[in-house]
Residue, then its C-alpha position, 0 to 999 in steps of 0.5 A: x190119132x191117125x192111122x200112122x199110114x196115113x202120115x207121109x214122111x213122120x217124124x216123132x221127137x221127145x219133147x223136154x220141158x223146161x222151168x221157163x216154159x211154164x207160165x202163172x198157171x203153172x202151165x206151159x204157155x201158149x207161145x212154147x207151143x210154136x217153138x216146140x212147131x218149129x223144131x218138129x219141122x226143122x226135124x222133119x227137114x234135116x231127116x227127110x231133106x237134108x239137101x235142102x241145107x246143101x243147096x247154099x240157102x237158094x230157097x227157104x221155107x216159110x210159114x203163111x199160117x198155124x192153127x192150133x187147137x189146145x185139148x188140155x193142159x200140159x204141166x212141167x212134169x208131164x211126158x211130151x212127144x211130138x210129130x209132125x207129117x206132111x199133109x198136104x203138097x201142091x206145085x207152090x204150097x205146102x202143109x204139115x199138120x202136128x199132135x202134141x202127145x202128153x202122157x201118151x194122149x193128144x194135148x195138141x193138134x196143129x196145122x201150118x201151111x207154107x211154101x219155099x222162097x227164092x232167097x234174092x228176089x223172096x217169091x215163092x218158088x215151086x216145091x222141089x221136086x224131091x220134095x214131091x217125090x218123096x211125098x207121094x212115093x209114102x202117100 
């Protein structure tokens, strides 16, 4: 793990697995991971840019890619957290970048980048700038 400093804007969630996240091999599978992805980041959303929801959806984030690197299995009982920081800001883009923890050990490191989109004419439209702020006031 990463020096928790080193982690703009963290936030940590405990993560409930259930019966049908499991696949044949009594594992979870793979696809879970993504939506386990995308709750860490509406988390980090509502706890870190909660105006973002006030602004009458203007603009919204979307995903341009996720790299996912599994480094052992997590079964139905196992303890899961997850957390998820921002990496990464310039003027357009942005990047989170994501540990699974099962039992305490890191099962899974994850990547995504985006932007933000203009809700009418969908292009990318610069990073708000309390966004920025925030960013590199905890960098």
């Amino acid at each position: 793990m990463l020096d928790p400093s080193s982690r703009p804007l963290l936030i940590t969630i405990d993560i409930p697995i259930k019966t049908y996240d499991i696949d044949f091999a009594s594992i979870v599978s793979n696809i879970v991971y993504l939506r386990w992805l995308e709750d860490l980041r509406i988390k980090l959303l509502e706890e870190h840019f909660p105006s973002l929801y006030q602004q009458q959806q203007t603009i919204f984030p979307i995903l341009s890619e996720t790299q996912i690197t599994y480094k052992r299995p997590i079964r139905l009982f196992d303890q899961v957290t997850g957390q998820l920081w921002m990496r990464h800001l310039t003027r357009i883009k942005w990047t989170v970048q994501a540990e699974i923890l099962c039992n305490r050990e890191v099962a899974t490191l994850a990547t995504q980048t985006g932007a933000f989109v203009d809700s009418k004419r969908i292009r990318p439209v610069p990073i708000p700038s309390f966004m920025s702020q925030k960013f590199f006031e905890q960098q």
